[in-house]
N, C-alpha and C positions, 0 to 999 in steps of 0.2 A: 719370765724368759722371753727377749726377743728374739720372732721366728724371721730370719733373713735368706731370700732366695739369693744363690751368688750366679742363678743365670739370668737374672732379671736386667734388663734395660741393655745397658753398655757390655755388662757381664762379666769386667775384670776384674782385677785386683784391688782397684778404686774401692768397692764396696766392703773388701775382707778391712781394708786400711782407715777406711772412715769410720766404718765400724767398730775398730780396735781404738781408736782415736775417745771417742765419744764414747765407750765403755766405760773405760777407765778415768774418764772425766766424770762421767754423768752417777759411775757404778753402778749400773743396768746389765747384767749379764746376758749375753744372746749366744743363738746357735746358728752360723751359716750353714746351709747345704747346696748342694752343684755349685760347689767352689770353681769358679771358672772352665766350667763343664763344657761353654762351645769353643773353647781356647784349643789348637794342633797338642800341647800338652798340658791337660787338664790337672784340677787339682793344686795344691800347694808347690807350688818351687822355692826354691832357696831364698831369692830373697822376701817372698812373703811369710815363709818360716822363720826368717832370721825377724819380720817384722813384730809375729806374734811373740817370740821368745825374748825380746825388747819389751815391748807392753808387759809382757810377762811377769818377766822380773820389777819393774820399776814397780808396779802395780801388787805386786805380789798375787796372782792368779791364779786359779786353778783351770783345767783344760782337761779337752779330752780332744783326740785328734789333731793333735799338732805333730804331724809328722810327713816327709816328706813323699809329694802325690797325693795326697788326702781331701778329700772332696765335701769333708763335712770336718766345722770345727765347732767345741762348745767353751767359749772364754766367757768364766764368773771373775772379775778382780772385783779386789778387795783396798785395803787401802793405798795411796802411793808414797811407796818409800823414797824420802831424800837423802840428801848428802850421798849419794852413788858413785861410783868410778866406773863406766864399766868397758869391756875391749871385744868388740864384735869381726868377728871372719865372716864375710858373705862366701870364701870359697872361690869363687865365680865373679865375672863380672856384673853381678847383679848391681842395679841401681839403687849406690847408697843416698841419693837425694829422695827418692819414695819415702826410704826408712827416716830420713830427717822429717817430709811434710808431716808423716804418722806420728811423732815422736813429738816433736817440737809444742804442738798446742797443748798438750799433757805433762808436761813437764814446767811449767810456767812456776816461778818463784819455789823450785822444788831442789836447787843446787846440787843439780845430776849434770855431770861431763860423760861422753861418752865418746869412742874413738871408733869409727867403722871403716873397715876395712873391705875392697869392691869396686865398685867403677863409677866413677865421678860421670864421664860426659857417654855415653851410651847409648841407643835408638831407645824411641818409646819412652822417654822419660826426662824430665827437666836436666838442665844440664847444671854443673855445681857453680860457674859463672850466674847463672839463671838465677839462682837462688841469692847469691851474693850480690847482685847486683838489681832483681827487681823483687822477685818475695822477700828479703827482708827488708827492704828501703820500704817496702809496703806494711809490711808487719811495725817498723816505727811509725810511721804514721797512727798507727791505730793504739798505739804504747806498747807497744812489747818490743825490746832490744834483746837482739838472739849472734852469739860471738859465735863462726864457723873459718876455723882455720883450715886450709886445703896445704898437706903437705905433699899428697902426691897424686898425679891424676891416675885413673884407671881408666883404657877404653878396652872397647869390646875386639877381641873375645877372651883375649888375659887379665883384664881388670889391673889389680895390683896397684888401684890406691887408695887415699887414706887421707881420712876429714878428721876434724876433732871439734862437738859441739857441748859448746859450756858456755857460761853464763845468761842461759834465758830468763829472762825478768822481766819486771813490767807493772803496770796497771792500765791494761788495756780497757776501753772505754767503745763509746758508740760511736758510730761515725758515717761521713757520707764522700762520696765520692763519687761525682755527677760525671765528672768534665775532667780530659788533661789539663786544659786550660792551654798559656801559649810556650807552645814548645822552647825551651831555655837553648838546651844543648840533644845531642848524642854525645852519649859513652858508650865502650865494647872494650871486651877482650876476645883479641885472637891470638889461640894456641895453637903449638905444635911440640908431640914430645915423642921423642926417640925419630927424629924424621928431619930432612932441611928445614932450615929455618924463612927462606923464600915462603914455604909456603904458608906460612903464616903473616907475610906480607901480602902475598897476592888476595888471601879471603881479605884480609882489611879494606886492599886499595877498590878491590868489587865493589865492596860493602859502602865506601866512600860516593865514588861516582853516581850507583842510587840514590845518594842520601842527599848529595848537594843539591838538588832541587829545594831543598827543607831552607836552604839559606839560613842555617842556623852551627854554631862552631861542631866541631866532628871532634872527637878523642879517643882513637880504637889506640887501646892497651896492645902492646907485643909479649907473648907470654913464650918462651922458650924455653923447652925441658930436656936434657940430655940426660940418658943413660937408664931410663922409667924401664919397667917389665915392659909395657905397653907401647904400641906406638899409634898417634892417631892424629886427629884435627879437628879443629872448631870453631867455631865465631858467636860471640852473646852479646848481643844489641840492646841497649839502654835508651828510648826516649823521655828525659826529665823534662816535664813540664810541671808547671806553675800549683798545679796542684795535684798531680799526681804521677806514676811510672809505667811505661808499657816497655814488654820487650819481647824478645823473639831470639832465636839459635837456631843451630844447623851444624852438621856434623861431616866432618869429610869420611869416604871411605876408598875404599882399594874401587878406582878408576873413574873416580870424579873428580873433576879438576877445581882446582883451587877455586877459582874465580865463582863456579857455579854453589860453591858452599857458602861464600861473602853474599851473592848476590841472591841467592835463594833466603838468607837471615835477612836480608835490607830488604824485599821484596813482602815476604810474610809481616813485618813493622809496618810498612807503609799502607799494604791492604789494612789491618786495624787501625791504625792512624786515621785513614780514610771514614772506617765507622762513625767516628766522633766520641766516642766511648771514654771511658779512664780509666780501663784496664786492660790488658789484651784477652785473647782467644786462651791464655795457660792460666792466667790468673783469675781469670773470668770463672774457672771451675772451683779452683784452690781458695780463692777468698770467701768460699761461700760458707763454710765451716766455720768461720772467725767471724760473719755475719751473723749467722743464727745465734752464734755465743753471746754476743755483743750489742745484739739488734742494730746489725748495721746497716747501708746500701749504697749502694754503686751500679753504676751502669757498666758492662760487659760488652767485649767488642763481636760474643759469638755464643750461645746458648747451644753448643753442643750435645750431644745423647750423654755423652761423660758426665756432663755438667749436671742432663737435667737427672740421670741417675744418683749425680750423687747427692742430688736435691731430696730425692723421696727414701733416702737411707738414714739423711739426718731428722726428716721427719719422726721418725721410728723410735727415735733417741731423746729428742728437746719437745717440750711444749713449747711450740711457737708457729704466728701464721706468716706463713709466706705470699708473697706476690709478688709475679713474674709479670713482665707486661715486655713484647718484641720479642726478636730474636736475633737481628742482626743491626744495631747491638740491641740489646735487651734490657730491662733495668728490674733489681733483684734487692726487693727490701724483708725486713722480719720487723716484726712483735712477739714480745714474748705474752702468751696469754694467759 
């Protein structure tokens, strides 16, 4: 049984999800405790119960302490069942793109569709643009093709939308990933739902004016949603280069202006752009899981506490050596030993 502190390093939720992730791949049973213990509300929330109760099931696992506030959990799985349907309620606007990162590596050639229900673009958490537009064009790269349909968004604090993730597949392999190499294009989408539709223009034309320096073609998508539970805004920045994708988001709220949510996404891109790197600051953490599986590497535009947290969790899990060498950007290779 792995012993896993959940107030170790960064402290959140990262650890309970990489955790669950690598469980049920590897089937190594562990036991967190001080489940996000220096968090304002400690313990299990909703959408990290809805994450364990996913693992759960696919997995067919046994537990103890999955339950909402719970500061210690003990997840044993056992085999993973395919051919699945399954229909998840976060409730809450919880972030259903976490429960996708968790999900998604574990479920590879296992023909499990699953529909969640919860908040697509949200604070604290990749936005579902995000995922659609640089974690999976990344995850192809390394072989794996993952279908996520977004039929409806959900922002905070009503949530009320709804992904649906099926057909993950693949034979993903090792890989490297030095360099963007020469910037091709930008792509974006900017949304807006239940709200004018200007503003969904204004984060773009922001977004734009940054960018033109780049002298390379611009493409921000207009996404416009009427009638959603929700009403909110956003912007997800795509830099395609030659041989790899960075990107970045920002999220509008009650009394920040259009402009500053375009220009705050085009801003954050261009600081990692800056690094030299071939992946940004979001992916920089997220691709480290699919490295250690794969023995991959790539250079990282930012070695964050998140990142190196979730470095010393997947040790825990995989026989493999790692080496870190930088930090801003940094370059992150494995062996498996």
């Amino acid at each position: 049984m792995i012993e896993i502190d959940g107030s170790f390093g960064e402290g959140g939720g990262q650890i309970l999800r990489t955790s669950l992730t690598l469980s049920v791949i590897t089937g190594k049973p562990f036991r967190i405790y001080n489940i996000r213990a220096n968090r304002p509300n400690a313990g299990l929330q909703r959408q990290h119960l809805w994450a364990v109760r996913v693992m759960k099931i696919i997995s067919n696992a046994e537990t103890k302490g999955d339950q909402l506030g719970s500061k210690e959990l003990t997840f044993i799985p056992n085999e993973i069942k395919g051919g699945i349907d399954l229909n998840i309620d976060i409730g809450t606007a919880g972030s259903i793109t976490l429960i996708l990162q968790t999900v998604i590596p574990a479920i590879l050639n296992k023909n499990i569709k699953i529909t969640i229900k919860g908040g697509t673009d949200v604070p604290k958490s990749p936005t579902i643009d995000y995922i659609r537009l640089v974690y999976l064009r990344i995850l192809k790269k390394i072989g794996i093709d993952v279908n996520i349909d977004l039929v409806k968004r959900g922002h905070y604090p009503e949530g009320g939308g709804e992904v649906i993730l099926h057909g993950v597949s693949g034979n993903p392999h090792n890989f490297s990933l030095i360099n963007l190499g020469k910037i091709l294009k930008i792509e974006g989408i900017s949304h807006v739902s239940s709200l004018p539709s200007h503003i969904a223009e204004r984060q773009s034309n922001a977004a734009k004016n940054l960018l033109s320096k780049l002298n390379v073609p611009i493409d921000i998508k207009i996404d416009v949603r009427e009638g959603e539970r929700s009403k909110g805004s956003g912007i997800t920045l795509a830099a395609i280069g030659e041989n790899s994708i960075m990107g970045s988001d920002s999220l509008g709220e009650r009394g920040k202006r259009a402009e500053v949510v375009g220009e705050e996404a085009a801003n954050t891109l261009l600081q990692d752009l800056r690094t030299g790197a071939a992946v940004d600051r979001y992916m920089s953490d997220m691709l480290m899981l699919f490295a250690s599986l794969y023995e991959g590497e790539y250079v990282g535009a930012d070695l964050t506490m998140h990142a190196y947290t979730n470095m010393e969790i997947i040790k825990k899990f995989l026989n493999v050596k790692i080496e870190v060498t930088g930090k801003n950007p940094f370059k992150f290779s494995v062996k498996k030993i």
